[in-house]
Structure formats: structure tokens, C-alpha cells
N, C-alpha and C positions, 0 to 999 in steps of 0.2 A: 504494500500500500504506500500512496508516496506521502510521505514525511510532510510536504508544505500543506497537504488537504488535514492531514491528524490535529497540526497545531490551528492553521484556521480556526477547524473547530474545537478544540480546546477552547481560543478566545471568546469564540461563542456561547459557551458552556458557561466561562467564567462573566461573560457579560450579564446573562442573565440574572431574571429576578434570583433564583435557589443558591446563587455562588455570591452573591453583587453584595451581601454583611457577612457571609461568611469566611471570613480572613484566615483564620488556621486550616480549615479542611480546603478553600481555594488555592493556598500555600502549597498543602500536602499534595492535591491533584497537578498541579504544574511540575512540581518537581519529579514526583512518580511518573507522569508522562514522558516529560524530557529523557530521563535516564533509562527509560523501556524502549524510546526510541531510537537510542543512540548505542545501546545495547549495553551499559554501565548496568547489567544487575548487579554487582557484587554490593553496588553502594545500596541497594535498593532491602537492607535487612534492617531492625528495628534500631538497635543500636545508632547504625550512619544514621538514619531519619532523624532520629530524636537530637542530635549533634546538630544537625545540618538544615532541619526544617524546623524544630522548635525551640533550640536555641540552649538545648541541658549542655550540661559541661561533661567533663571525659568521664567521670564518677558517676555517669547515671548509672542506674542495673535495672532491665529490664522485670527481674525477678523482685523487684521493690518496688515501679512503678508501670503503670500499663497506660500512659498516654500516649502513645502511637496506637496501640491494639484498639484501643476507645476513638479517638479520631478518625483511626481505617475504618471502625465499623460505621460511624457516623457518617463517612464521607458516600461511603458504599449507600447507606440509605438513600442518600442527597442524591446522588446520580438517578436513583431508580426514581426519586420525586420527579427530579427534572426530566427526564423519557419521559413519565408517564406523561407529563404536562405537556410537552413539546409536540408529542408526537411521532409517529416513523421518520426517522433522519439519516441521511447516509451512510451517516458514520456513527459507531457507537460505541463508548470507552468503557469497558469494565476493567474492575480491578478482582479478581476471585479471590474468595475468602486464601484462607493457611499463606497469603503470601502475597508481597505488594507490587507486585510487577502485570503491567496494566497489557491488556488486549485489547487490540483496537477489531473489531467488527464491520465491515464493507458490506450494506444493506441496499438490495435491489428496491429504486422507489415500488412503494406503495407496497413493501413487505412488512409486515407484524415484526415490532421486536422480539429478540430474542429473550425465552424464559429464562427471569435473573438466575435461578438458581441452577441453570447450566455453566458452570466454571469450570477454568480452565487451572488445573494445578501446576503450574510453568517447571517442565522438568529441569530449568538451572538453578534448583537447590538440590545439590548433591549429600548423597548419607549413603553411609559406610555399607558394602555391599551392594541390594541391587537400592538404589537410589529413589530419590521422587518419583510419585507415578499418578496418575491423573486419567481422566478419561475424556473423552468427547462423543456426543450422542448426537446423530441428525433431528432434526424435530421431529416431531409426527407427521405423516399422510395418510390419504386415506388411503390409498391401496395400498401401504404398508405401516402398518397398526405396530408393530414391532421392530422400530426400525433399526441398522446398524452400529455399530458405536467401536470409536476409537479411544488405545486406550494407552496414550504414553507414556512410558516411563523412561527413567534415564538413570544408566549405569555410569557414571562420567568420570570412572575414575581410569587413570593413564598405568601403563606400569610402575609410572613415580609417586602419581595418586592423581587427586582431584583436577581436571582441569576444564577451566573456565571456556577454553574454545567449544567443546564439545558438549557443557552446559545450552551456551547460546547457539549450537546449533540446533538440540531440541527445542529451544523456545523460539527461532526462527521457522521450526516444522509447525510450530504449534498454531504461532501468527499465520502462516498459509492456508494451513487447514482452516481458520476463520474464516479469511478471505474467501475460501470455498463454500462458507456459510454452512461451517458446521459449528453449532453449537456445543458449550464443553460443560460438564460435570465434573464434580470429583469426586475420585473413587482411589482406594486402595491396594486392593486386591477385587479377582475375582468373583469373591462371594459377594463382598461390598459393590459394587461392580453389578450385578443380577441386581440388588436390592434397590438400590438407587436410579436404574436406570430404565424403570419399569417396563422389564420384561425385553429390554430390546435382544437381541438376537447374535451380534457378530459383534467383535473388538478384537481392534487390532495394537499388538502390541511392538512400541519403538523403543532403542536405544541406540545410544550413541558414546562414540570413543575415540580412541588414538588409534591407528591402525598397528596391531601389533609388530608385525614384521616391517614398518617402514612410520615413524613416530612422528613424520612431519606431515602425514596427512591425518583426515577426519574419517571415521567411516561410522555410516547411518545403515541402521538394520532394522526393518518389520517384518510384522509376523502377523497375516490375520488367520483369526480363530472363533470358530462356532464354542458360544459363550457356557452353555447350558450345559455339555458336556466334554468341553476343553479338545471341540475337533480341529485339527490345522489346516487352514484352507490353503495356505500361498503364505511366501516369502520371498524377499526381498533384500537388498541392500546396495549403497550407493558411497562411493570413495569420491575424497577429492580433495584438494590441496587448501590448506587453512584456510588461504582466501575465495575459494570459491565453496561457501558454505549457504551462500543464500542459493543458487542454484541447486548444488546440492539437495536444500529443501523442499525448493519448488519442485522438483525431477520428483523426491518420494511423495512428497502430496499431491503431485497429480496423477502418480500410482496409486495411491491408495484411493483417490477420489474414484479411479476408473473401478478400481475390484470392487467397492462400496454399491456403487450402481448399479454391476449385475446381480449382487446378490439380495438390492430391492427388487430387482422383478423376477424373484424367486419366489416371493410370497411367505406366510406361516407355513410350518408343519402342518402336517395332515393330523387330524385323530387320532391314526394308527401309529405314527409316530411320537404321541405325544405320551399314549399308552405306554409304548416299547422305550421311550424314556425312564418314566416316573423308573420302571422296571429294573435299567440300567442303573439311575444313581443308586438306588437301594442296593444293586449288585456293590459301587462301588464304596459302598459305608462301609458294610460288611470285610471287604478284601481290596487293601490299599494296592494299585498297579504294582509297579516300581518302585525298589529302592536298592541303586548301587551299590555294590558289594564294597566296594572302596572307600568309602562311608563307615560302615557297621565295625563295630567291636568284634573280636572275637567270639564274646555270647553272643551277640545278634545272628555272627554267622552260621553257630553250631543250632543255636535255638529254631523251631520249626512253627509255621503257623500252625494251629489245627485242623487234621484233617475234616473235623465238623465244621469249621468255618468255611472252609477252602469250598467243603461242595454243597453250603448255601451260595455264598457266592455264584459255583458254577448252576447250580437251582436260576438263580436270579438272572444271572444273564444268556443261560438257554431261554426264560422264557421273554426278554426282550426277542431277543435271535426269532423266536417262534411269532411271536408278536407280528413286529414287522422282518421277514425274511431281506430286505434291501437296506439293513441300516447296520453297515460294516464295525461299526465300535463293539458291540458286543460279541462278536465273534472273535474280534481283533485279542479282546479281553478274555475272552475266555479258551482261547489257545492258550495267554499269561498263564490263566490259573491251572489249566490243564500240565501247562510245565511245572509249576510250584508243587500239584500233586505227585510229580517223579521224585520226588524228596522220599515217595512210601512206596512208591510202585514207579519202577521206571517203563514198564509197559505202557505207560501214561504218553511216550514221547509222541507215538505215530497218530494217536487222538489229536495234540495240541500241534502238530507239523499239518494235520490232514486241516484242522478247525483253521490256522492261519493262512493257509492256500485258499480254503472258501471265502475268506474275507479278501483277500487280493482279489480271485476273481470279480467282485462284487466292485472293489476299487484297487486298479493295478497298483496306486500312489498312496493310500490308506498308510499315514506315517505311524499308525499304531500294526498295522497287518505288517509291514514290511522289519519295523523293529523286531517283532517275535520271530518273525523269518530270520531277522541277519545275527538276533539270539543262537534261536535251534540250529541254525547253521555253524554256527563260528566253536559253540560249544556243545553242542548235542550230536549236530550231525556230521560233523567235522569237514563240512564242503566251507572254504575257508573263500573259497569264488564267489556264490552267492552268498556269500553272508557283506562281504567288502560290496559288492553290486545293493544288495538290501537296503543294510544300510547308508550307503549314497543316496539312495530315493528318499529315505526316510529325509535326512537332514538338508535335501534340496526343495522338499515342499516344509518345514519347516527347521527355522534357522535359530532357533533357541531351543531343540530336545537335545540338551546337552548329551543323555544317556547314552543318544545314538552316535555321538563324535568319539567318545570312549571308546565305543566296539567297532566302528568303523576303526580308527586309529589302528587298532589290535589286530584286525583283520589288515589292512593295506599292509602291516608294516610285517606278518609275519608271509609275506606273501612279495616282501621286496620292495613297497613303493611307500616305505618310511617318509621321503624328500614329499610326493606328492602328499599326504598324510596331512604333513606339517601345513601347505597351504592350503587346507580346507581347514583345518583346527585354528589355526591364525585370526579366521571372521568373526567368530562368536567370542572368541576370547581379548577381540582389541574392546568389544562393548561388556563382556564380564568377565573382569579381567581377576575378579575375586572367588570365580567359580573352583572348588576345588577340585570334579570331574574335570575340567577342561584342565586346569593345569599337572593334572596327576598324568591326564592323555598325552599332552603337549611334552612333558618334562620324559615319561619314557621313548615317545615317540623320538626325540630329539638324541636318547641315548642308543637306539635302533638307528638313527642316520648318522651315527657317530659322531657328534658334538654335544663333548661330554664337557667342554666347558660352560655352553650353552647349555646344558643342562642344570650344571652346578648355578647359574645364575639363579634360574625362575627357582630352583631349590629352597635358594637360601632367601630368594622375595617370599616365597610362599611360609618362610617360616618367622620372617618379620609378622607378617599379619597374621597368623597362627601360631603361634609358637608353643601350643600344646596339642596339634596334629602331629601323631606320630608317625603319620605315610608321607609328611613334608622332609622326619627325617630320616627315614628309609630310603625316599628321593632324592637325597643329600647322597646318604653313603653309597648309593649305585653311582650316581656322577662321581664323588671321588675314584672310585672304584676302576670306573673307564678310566682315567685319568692314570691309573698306576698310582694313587697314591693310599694306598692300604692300609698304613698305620689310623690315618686320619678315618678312613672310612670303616674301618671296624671299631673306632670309637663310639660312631656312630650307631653301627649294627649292635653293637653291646648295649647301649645306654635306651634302645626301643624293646629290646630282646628281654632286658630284665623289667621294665614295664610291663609287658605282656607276654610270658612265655610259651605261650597256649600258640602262639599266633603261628602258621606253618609261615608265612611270607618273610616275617622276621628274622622265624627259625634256620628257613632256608637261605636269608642273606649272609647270615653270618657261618651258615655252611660252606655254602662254595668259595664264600673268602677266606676262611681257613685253608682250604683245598687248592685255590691257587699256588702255595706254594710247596705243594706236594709233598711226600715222606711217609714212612709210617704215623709218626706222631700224628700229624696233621689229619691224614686220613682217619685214624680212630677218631677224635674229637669232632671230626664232621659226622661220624655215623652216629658219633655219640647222639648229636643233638640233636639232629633229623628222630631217629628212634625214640628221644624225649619226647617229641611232640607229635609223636603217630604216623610219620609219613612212613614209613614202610610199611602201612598198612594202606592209607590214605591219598598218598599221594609217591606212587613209585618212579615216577620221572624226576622227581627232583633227587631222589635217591642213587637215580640211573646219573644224571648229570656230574655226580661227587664223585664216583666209581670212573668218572670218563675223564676226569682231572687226573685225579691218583691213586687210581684204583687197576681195575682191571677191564679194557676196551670190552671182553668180551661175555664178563656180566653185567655190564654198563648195557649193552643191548638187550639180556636178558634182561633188565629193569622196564627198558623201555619199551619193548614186545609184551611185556606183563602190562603197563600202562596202555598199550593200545587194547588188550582184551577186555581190562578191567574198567576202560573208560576214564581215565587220569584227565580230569579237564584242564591241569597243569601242562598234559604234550602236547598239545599247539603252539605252546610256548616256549617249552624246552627245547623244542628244535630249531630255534633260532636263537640258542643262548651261544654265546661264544665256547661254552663246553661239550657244545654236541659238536663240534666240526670236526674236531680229530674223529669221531663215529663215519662220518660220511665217507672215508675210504674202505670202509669194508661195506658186503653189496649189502646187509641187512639195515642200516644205519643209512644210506642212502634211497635206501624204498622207503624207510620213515620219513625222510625229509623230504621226499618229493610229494608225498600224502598232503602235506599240510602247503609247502612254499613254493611245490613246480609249476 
């Protein structure tokens, strides 16, 4: 919008009877305008205000006195006096509550103002993790009762932290999006989000960052999504150089203006779908999807859902599935739980392989069907081809299912294409840069492409900002580890090992770094501790890989021929450890590793 029409009417605004005795809150409007305009939000927090607009000294404390919060609310009133009196006006300045940086509104004559209580939560106030987040809702029409809604939020922080470009580029998406006359709400989260936005149907979810791999640019990323039961329709994302960030916005907002408008003349849900809903959430109270193993404690991992839960659940989402036969989530989902039930019965696998292909068929792009596909593939089924293809689908129709960059990553990389790996993991991770699946993905990925000093970096970032995550220092001691530097990296593996001794990943780091330097000695103390914690029962490839160091080549294959029968979801991985390679000159040890990386 251009800058000389906003102050105009400013002046206008300010001429008027509703601003013309009102000195403090006409003060506050001029100045919130200017600096929304000129894009100075930093100055636009309560503190600078009170400084700058009403004259307190450096000793104010907000937590002692609320005359700015009192003032905004009153100025806020004032504007909505003045609209209502004035009339429809070209231009219309809101300021949205939680925050004083003003929106300006471009109004087709002879359109209704916009309902005040559609505001806009300007995603340049960044917070630690994923950051501000805010929505925006179309009005009502009549032939769509339910309309779409946007729903911003803004992850803004850099590899170094916060930064203010990528702040003002979400608040420059945000200004667009008005201009496209879309009105804004504010919302939370997605529960919040349904509640407030009465009923509407789609939000789409933004953020924005430093481009990981290259820090002098910006990169903007959405994601829209069927609201009611978190389906991913489309994604997106738009790079560019600091200064060309207003473009940049304009480019995503008139993407998301385009997706927005076909999914108005889509209409409500039918009945039968609204049925096979109610059905579905209740499936998913019951039996939460997902949760990354890289996440969970030791007890988490050994601990089991119950199998009485597990098959209400699958109760609940057969009868969506039956309900309506055309609505892919429920299938998608209950192939999930069909896998979760191989915990009791591994006869389960061909049920939740056959249940996930029926929901592909239904939707080739289905980012929930194609995850359990590139799941049962990577680790049930051991086709390591379609699991890297799966998951690519998954994370090209949606650019925030962090889960699927983990398994994709794991898949490309034991499959050789590490380097490619890294530039798809790079997108999500320049806008959530605090994610710890993306950087657990990122940081091995990077010790597979052999930059192990690059590794050791995001290592030791990841353990600034966590620094009671114990797989940031496990991530640690594998980067030193590449690096040759041993002493340092089994300090490492000690100091998480005695934390948690239960844990095999732990146990096994500080296995095969004993075993590097080979000997009888060494070799006992690596069986020792593997045997501590069950893997000769549990997990015999990592037992094969100690035996392949300093042991013996050819019960190192015996281990690892016992992990293909017994199904070790560890040998996908083991045969791209740097201790399986001496294995690969004899021909049993090369048929292993052609299974999973030829």
C-alpha cells in the first residue's frame, strides 16, 4: 500500500471530531503508525512507547505501571468510534490487540468494514522456539458459510538467534495478505484457532528465517492445512536476498490468495463426512499418531501402549474408514496403529502395509499414507527405495512434518545421497531452527556426508539451547569421533552412558569407541557393555559391528545374518557404519550391503 495514501489518512483521522481533544491517544496513533510504516517495530514495545510517547523516564517498569496497555486499549476503542461514524473508507488502520504495530486495510469502495475483532497478531514478536503466531480469517459469504483462514506464525530465530529481518518479513506477509482483504484474528494454536474462528475450515501456516545453508538470504515457508483434522493440502516456500523481502511477500500472498480461492469453491463437507469425522477425532483422543523415537526416554521406548487402547482406537477409525470409504486420514491412521500393534504381534505388519497402500490409492500425495509407507518401508520392510521416494512426497506437499525429514534423511543417506539429504533438511530448519528432529536429522546427516566439523558445530549450538538433551551430547561425541578425536568424544559417551545406562544408543557409542582401537582388552569391555544392556539379544548388529572392528570378520557376519532373520531395525544402519566396510570384501557382507544401499 503506498505510504503517502496511509499518512493522508492518518491526518484525516487525526482531524477529526474523535482524535481533535484527544492528545495522548492522537500522540500514540501517529507515532504507532509512522514506525509500522517505516518498519521500526522493534521500537514499537511498551517500554520504547512509554519513553518516547508519554514522556516516563528510563525507570518506568511496565510490571508497576500499565499506561500504555490502558491508552492502546482506549485508542483501539477511539478508532472503532471513528469507522463506525465515518463510514466505509478506503483505508482502515487497526492496531490488534497483544501488540502495537498497526495494519493498515485497503477497502474496495462501498465494502463493509472489517469485523474489529479480526486481528492481526504481527509475527515480529519473536519467543523462544516456535514464535508468534496469529491467524487470519476471510469474512463470511454466502456460498461459503465456512470460510478459509490463515494462520501465521513466525519462527524468526537465525542460527545466532532472533533476527529482526525475518521478523519484518512476516509482518510484511501479513500487510499483503490485508491488502488482499483478508481479514485477521488471533489465535494461538490450532485448537484456539477452530474456537475462534467459527468453524472456518483451512489455515495456513507461515514462517520465516535465515536461510540455513546460505545466512545472507531470507526464506519464507507455508503450509496450508485442513483445520479440523490437521490434513496438509500444499506447501510452499520463497528465498531471497534481504532486500528483496517485500517481493518476496507479495510472491507468497498471492500464492496463498490463489490456493485460498479454490478451496472456496469447494464448499462444506458433506454429512457423511462430517459423520466419518466426529469418528476420526475420537479415534485420535484415544491413540496419539506420532511421537519420534529421538524424543523419548529410555522408558518411553521400552514402555508399550495398551493393547486395549490401541484396538479402540483401531475400532474408531475402521468405523470413520466405513463411514465414509473416500476420506484417506483414517486409513492413513490406522495403518499407524496397525504398526504400533506389531509391538504384540508382528503378523500385524502386512494388515498396516496393505491399510497404507488403500489410502495412497484413494490419495497418491496423502502426507499421512505416504509417511507410514516410507515408515514400513525404511524399517519394517527394508525396501530403503520406496521409503526415500515416500517420504519425499510426504515433505513436498507438506513443508513443516518435521517426522518425515528425519526418515527421509535416514533413508537418502543410507542409500548414498547424504549431500542431497542435506538440501532438503536445510528448508524447514532455516524457519525452525530450534527443532530438535530437524537438527538430530541435519547433524547425522552431515556426519554421513562426512563433515564432521560441521557437525560438531550444530552439536554444540544444539547444546547451548538444551543443554540437558542428552542426544545433543551423543551428537557431540559422534562428531568428535569423525574427527579422530577420541579422548574428547568418549568423555562425552561416558558422561550420557552413566545418565542413562538402559539406553542401547549410548551403550553402543561408547562400544564401538572402545573398539576402535582394537586389542583384546578393548574388545572384552565393548562386549562387556553391549551385553549390559541386552543387545545380544536385542539388537545383534551393533554386536556384529564390535566383532568387525576387533573381533573376528567372520562372526561379525554371523551377527549380522542373525540380524537380518531376527529383524534388527538397527541393520539399515549398521551397514553404512564405517565398521561394516572391512565386511564388504567377503561375498556375505557385500549381499548385506547391497540389500539396504545398492
Amino acid at each position: 500500500m503506498d505510504n503517502i495514501k496511509v499518512r493522508n489518512h492518518l491526518e484525516e483521522v487525526l482531524r477529526s471530531d474523535a482524535f481533535a481533544k484527544a492528545g495522548r491517544q492522537a500522540r500514540l496513533l501517529r507515532y504507532i503508525v509512522e514506525k509500522s510504516l517505516t518498519g521500526s517495530i522493534d521500537d514499537l514495545k511498551e517500554y520504547t512507547i512509554a519513553l518516547e510517547v508519554f514522556d516516563r523516564t528510563a525507570d518506568y517498569d511496565p510490571k508497576q505501571e500499565s499506561t500504555v496497555r490502558v491508552e492502546a486499549s482506549k485508542l483501539r476503542a477511539r478508532l472503532e468510534r471513528y469507522y463506525e461514524a465515518a463510514g466505509p473508507a478506503a483505508i482502515r488502520i487497526e492496531i490488534p490487540k497483544g501488540g502495537y504495530v498497526a495494519r493498515f486495510v485497503e477497502q474496495q469502495p462501498g465494502a463493509a468494514p472489517a469485523v474489529s475483532r479480526r486481528r492481526l497478531l504481527l509475527g515480529g514478536a519473536a519467543m523462544g522456539g516456535m514464535a508468534a503466531a496469529a491467524a487470519v480469517v476471510l469474512r463470511h459469504r454466502v456460498e461459503a458459510p465456512t470460510p478459509p483462514v490463515i494462520l501465521v506464525a513466525g519462527e524468526t530465530a537465525s542460527r545466532g538467534g532472533f533476527t529482526d529481518d525475518a521478523a519484518q518479513l512476516l509482518h510484511r506477509l501479513a500487510n499483503e495478505l490485508g491488502f488482499l482483504r483478508i481479514p485477521v484474528i488471533q489465535a494461538k494454536d490450532l485448537d484456539q484457532l477452530k474456537t475462534q474462528s467459527q468453524g472456518a475450515a483451512y489455515c495456513v501456516t507461515a514462517m520465516a528465517g535465515r536461510c540455513w545453508e546460505d545466512a545472507s538470504r531470507l526464506r519464507l515457508m507455508a503450509e496450508l492445512r485442513e483445520v479440523s483434522y490437521d490434513f496438509r493440502v500444499w506447501s510452499s516456500s520463497w528465498d531471497a536476498a534481504q532486500g528483496g523481502s517485500e517481493q518476496q511477500a507479495r510472491d507468497a500472498a498471492a500464492s496463498i490468495a490463489r490456493q485460498l480461492q479454490g478451496i472456496q469453491r469447494a464448499g462444506q463437507p458433506s454429512e457423511t463426512r462430517k459423520n466419518a469425522l466426529a469418528a476420526y477425532r475420537r479415534a485420535l483422543g484415544a491413540v496419539r499418531p506420532y511421537k519420534d523415537f529421538t524424543l523419548q526416554t529410555t522408558e518411553e521406548k521400552q514402555g508399550r501402549t495398551r493393547i486395549e487402547v490401541l484396538m479402540e482406537g483401531a475400532r474408531l477409525l475402521e468405523e470413520a474408514a466405513r463411514i465414509d470409504p473416500t476420506f484417506v486420514e483414517p486409513l492413513a491412521q490406522l495403518a499407524w496403529v496397525y504398526r504400533l500393534t506389531m509391538e504384540y504381534d508382528r503378523g500385524m505388519l502386512a494388515r498396516a502395509s496393505q491399510t497404507a497402500n488403500r489410502a495412497l490409492r484413494l490419495d497418491p500425495a496423502s502426507v499421512a499414507g505416504n509417511f507410514v509407507c516410507g515408515y514400513l518401508g525404511l524399517l519394517e520392510e527394508w525396501d530403503i527405495g520406496a521409503a526415500e521416494a515416500a517420504m519425499r512426497k510426504c515433505i513436498e506437499r507438506s513443508a513443516f512434518h518435521v517426522e518425515a525429514y528425519r526418515f527421509y534423511a535416514d533413508a537418502a543417506a543410507i542409500r548414498g545421497r547424504a549431500k542431497e539429504a542435506l538440501t532438503v533438511i536445510a528448508k524447514p530448519l532455516s524457519v525452525m531452527p530450534r527443532s530438535k528432529i530437524l537438527r538430530f536429522a541435519a547433524t547425522t546427516t552431515l556426519l554421513h556426508a562426512g563433515r564432521g566439523q560441521e557437525a560438531e558445530e550444530l552439536a554444540r549450538e544444539s547444546l547451548r539451547w538444551e543443554p540437558d538433551w542428552p542426544v545433543a551430547r551423543w551428537m557431540l561425541g559422534r562428531a568428535l569421533e569423525a574427527q579422530g578425536r577420541t579422548r574428547e568424544a568418549e568423555g562425552e559417551f561416558r558422561s550420557i552412558f552413566q545418565l542413562d545406562p538402559k539406553s542401547q544408543r549410548f551403550a553402543a557409542a561408547l562400544a564401538h569407541l572402545w573398539a576402535e582401537s582394537g586389542g583384546p582388552r578393548q574388545y572384552g569391555r565393548s562386549m562387556e557393555i553391549l551385553r549390559s544392556a541386552g543387545m545380544e539379544k536385542t539388537a545383534p548388529s551393533l554386536v556384529g559391528l564390535v566383532e568387525a572392528r576387533c573381533g573376528d570378520r567372520g562372526k561379525a557376519l554371523d551377527w549380522m545374518e542373525r540380524a537380518e532373520r531376527e529383524h534388527d531395525h538397527n541393520l539399515p544402519y549398521s551397514v553404512v557404519d564405517p565398521h561394516f566396510a572391512g565386511l564388504r570384501s567377503l561375498e556375505r557382507g557385500e549381499r548385506i550391503y547391497r540389500r539396504f544401499a545398492g
